[in-house]
C-alpha positions in Angstrom: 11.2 14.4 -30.8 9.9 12.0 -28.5 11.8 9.7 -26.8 11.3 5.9 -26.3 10.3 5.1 -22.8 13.0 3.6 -20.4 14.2 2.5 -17.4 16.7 2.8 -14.5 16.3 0.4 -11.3 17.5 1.8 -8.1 19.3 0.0 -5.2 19.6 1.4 -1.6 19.2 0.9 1.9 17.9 3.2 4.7 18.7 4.8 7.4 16.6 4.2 10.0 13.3 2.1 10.8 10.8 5.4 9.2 12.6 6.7 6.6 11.7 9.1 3.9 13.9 8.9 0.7 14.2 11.2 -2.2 14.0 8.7 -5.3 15.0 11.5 -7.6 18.2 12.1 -5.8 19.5 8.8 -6.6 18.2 8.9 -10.3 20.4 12.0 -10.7 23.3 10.5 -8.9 23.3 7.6 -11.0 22.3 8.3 -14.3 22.3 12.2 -14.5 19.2 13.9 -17.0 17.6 10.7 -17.3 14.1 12.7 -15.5 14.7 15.9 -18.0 13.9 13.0 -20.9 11.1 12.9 -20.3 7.5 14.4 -19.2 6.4 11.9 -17.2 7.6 9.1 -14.6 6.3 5.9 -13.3 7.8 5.1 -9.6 7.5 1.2 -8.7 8.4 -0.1 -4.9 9.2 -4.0 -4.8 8.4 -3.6 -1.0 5.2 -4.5 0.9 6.2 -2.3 4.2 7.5 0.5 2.1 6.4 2.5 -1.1 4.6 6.1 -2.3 2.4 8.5 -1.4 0.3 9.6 -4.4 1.1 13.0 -6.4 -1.6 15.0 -4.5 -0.7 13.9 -1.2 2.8 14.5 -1.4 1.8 18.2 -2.7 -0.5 19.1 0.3 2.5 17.9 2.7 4.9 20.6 0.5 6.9 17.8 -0.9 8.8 18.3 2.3 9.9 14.9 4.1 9.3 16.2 7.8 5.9 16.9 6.8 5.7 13.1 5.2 6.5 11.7 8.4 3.7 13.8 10.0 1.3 12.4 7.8 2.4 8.7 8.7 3.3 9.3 12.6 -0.7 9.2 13.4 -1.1 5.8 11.4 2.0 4.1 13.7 0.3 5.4 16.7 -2.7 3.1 15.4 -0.4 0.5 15.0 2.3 0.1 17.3 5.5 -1.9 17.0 5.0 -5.4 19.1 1.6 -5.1 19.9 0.8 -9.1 19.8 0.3 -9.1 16.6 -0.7 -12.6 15.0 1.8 -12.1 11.5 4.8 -11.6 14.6 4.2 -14.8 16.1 6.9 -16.7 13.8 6.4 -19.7 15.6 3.0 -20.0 14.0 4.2 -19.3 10.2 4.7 -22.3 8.5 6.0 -20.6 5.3 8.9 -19.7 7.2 12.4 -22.3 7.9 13.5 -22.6 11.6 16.8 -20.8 9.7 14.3 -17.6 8.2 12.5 -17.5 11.9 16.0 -16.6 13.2 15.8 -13.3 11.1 12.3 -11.9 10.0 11.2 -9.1 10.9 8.4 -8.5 13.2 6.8 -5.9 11.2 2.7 -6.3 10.9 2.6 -3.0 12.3 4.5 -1.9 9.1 2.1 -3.8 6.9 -1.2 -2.5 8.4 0.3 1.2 8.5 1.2 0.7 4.6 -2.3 -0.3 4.1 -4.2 1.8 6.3 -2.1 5.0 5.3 -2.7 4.3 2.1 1.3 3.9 0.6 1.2 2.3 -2.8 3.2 0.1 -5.2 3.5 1.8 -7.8 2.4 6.0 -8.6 2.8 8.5 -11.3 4.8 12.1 -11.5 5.9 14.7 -13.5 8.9 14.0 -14.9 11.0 16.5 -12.9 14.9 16.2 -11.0 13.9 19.7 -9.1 11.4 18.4 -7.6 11.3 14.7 -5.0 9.4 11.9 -5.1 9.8 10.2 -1.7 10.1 6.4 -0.7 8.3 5.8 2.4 10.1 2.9 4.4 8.6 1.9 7.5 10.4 -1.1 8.1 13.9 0.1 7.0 15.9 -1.8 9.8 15.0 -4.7 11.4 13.9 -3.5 14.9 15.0 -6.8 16.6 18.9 -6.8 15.2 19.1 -3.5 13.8 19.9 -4.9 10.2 19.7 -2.2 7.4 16.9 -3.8 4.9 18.3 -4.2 1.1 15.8 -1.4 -1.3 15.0 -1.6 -4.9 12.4 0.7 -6.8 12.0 0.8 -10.7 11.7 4.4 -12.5 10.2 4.6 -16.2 10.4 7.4 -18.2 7.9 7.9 -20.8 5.9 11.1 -22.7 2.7 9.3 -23.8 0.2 6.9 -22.4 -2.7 5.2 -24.4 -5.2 3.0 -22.7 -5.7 0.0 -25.3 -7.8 -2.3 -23.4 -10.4 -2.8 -21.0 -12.6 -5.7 -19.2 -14.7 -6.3 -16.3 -14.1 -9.2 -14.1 -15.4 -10.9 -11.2 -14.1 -12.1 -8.2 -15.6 -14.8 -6.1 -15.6 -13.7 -2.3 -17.1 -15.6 0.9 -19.9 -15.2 3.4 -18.0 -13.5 5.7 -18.4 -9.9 6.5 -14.2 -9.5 6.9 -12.7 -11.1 3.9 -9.4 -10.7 1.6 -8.4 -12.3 -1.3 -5.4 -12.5 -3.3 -5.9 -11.5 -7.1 -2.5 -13.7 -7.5 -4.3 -16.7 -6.3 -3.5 -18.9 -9.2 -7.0 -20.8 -8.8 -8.3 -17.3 -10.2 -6.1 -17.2 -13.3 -6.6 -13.5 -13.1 -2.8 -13.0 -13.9 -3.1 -15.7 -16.6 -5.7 -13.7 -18.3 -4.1 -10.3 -18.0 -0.6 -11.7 -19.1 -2.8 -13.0 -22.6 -4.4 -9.5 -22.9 -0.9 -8.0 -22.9 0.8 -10.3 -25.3 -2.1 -9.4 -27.5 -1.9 -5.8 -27.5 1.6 -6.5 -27.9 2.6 -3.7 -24.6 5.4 -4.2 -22.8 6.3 -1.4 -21.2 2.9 0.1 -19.2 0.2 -0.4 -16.9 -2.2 -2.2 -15.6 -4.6 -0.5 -13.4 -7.3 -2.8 -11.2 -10.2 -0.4 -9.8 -14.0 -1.6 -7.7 -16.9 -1.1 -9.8 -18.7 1.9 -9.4 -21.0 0.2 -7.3 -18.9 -2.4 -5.0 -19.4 -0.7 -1.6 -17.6 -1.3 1.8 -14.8 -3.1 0.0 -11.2 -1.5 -1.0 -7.6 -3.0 -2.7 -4.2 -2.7 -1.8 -0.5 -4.1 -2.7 1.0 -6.3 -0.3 2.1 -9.8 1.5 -1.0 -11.8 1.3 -0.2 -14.3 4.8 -2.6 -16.0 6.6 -1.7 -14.1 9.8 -1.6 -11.0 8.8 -4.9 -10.7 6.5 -7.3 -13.3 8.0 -6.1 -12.4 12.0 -4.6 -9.1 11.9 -6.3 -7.3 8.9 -9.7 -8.6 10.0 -9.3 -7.4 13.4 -8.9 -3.8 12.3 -11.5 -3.6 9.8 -13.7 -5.3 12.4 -13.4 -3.0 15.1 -10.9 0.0 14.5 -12.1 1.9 17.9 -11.6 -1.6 19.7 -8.5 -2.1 17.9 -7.2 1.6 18.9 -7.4 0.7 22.6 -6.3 -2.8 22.6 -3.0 -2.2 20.6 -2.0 1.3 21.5 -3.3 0.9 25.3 -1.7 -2.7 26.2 -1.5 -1.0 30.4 -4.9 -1.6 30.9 -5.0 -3.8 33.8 -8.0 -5.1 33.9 -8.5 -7.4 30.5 -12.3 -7.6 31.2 -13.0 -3.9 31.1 -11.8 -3.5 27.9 -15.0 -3.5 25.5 -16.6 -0.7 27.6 -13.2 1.1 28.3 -12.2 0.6 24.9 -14.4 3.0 23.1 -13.8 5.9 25.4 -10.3 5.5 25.1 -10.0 5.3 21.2 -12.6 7.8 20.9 -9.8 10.3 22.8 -7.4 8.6 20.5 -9.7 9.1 17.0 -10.2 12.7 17.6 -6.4 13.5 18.3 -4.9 11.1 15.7 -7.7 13.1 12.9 -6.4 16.4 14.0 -3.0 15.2 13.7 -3.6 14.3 10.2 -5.7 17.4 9.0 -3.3 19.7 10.5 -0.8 18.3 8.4 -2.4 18.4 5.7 -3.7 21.7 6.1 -7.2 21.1 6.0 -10.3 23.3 7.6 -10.9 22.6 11.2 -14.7 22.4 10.3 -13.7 19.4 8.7 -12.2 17.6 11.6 -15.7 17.2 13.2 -17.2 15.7 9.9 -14.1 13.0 9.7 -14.3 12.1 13.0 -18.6 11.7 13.1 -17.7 9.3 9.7 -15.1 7.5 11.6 -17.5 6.6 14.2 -20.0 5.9 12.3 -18.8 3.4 9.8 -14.7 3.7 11.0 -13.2 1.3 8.7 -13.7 2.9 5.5 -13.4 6.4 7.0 -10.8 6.4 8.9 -8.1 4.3 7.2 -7.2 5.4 3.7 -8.1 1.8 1.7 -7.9 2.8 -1.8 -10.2 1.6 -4.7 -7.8 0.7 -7.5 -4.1 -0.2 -7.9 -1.3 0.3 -10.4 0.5 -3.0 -11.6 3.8 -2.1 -13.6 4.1 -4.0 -17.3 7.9 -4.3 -18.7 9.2 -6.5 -21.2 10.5 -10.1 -20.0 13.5 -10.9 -21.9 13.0 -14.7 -22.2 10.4 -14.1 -24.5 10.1 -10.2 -25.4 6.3 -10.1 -23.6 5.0 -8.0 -21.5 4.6 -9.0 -17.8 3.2 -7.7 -14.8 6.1 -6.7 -12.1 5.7 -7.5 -8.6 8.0 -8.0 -5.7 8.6 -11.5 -4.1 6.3 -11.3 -1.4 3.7 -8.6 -3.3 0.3 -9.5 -4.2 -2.7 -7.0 -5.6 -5.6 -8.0 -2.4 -9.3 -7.1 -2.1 -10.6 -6.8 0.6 -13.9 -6.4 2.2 -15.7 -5.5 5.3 -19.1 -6.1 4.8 -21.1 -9.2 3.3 -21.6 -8.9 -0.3 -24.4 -10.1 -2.0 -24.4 -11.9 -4.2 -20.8 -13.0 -3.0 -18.8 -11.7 -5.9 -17.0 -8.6 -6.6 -16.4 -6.7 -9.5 -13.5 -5.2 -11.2 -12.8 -3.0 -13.9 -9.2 -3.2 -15.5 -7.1 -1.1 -17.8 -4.2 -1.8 -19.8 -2.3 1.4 -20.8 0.7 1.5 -23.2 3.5 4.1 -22.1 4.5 6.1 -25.2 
């Protein structure tokens, strides 16, 4: 007989600033044969620098967590900790108190890792306690005062899931080659409208998954903090110019500021080719293929290179004021588009899907 889907809320803290944590672990620990339930499990990070690799990923890398870290160590090599990023100048974030200043974390090099690695919010496994599903933290202390961050991730069980709705919609973008929106802005009412498609379907416990059109190009979405800093400075300096980016950030002992666009190329070019090989390797991939990623990198190295996903998973449970279904999301987590070449006409489309878990 099936079994009604459920859910169990985890609390933790790491270890250490990279840390790689077997979810399943504590599920058993703290509510033993709640996985052998059921068939299948949703996993939910409330975290913008930490979250999941998805099912196949975490299969190639043996499902060991050395072989995770591998996977991410060429991504922090892209983005080093304290490279002069704009999010880690607190003096110029005006969402923050003189009191917060005193203890946030300077951790854009966690954000764009999360987002150029391609960690996500929310993924989908079997159902299985012999087997690990790993949280990725890569901001698990705070690397200025060594405080251990406070974790929480959301597990639902469930058997069945039944997609009972879909709709297009279209997102208004700007002239700008580099752009990023937030599909929480309230002046979209994007929320507002997916919160009335879920109270009339009547789900509240499932998904809702956001994917690009078929034929949006040059554009991708992610999970994570949507500040000024970090997507309209940061972001945009990546998707702008990886290669440049490569050799500004990870080379900061140049000497000579004025060489840098000519030097810069050769040295990221070095850089490209043994960061790829780092991450095929891992993954155990042909060596044929190396010379294929790294000729795509070049050629158009945002979209190649870093691992900018085309949909994202939004968890739906039941909000107890008023037994509706709502969309989950962390404090400072926002669903984001984001672009890297001019669209035309300047909109975007989305396809979404509600799904009821079973």
């Amino acid at each position: 007989m099936a079994s009604d889907p459920s859910q169990l809320t985890i609390h933790f803290q790491p270890d250490r600033r990279l840390d790689v944590i077997d979810v399943n672990q504590h599920v058993e620990d703290e509510t033993a044969g709640f996985l052998d339930a059921y068939r299948k499990a949703l996993y939910c990070s409330y975290h913008t620098t930490a979250g999941y690799l998805e099912e196949t990923i975490c299969n190639r890398l043996d499902q060991h967590p050395e072989q995770v870290q591998e996977f991410i160590a060429p991504f922090r090599e892209l983005f080093p900790f304290g490279a002069n990023y704009q999010h880690d100048q607190l003096h110029l974030r005006k969402e923050l108190s003189p009191e917060q200043r005193e203890t946030e974390p300077r951790n854009a090099d966690s954000h764009l890792t999360f987002i150029g690695s391609g960690l996500e919010n929310c993924v989908t496994y079997p159902s299985d306690p012999d087997r690990p599903v790993f949280f990725v933290d890569l901001d698990g202390i705070n690397k200025d005062n060594q405080v251990r961050r406070d974790r929480r991730t959301t597990v639902i069980g469930f058997d069945e899931e039944r997609v009972v709705d879909e709709t297009e919609l279209t997102v208004p973008v700007s002239d700008h080659p580099i752009d990023s929106v937030s599909l929480r802005d309230p002046r979209l009412c994007i929320f507002d409208q997916l919160h009335e498609m879920l109270a009339e379907r009547g789900i509240t416990t499932g998904r809702v998954t956001i994917d690009l059109a078929p034929t949006e190009k040059h554009a991708g979405l992610t999970v994570n903090e949507y500040e000024t800093l970090l997507m309209k400075h940061d972001l945009a300096e990546v998707l702008r110019d990886p290669l440049r980016f490569m050799a500004e950030k990870g080379r900061n002992m140049l000497s000579d500021p004025g060489a840098i666009p000519g030097k810069a190329k050769n040295y990221a070019k070095y850089d490209l080719v043994r960061l790829v090989n780092k991450v095929v390797d891992t993954l155990g991939l042909s060596e044929s293929l190396v010379e294929r990623i790294i000729d795509k990198c070049l050629a158009v190295p945002a979209e190649r290179f870093l691992r900018m996903k085309r949909s994202v998973t939004l968890l739906v449970t039941e909000d107890e004021t008023n037994g509706e279904g709502t969309i989950v999301q962390g404090r400072y987590q926002s669903p984001i588009l984001v672009q890297w070449r001019k669209s035309d006409p300047q909109k975007r489309r989305l396809r979404v899907k509600l799904t009821r878990f079973e």
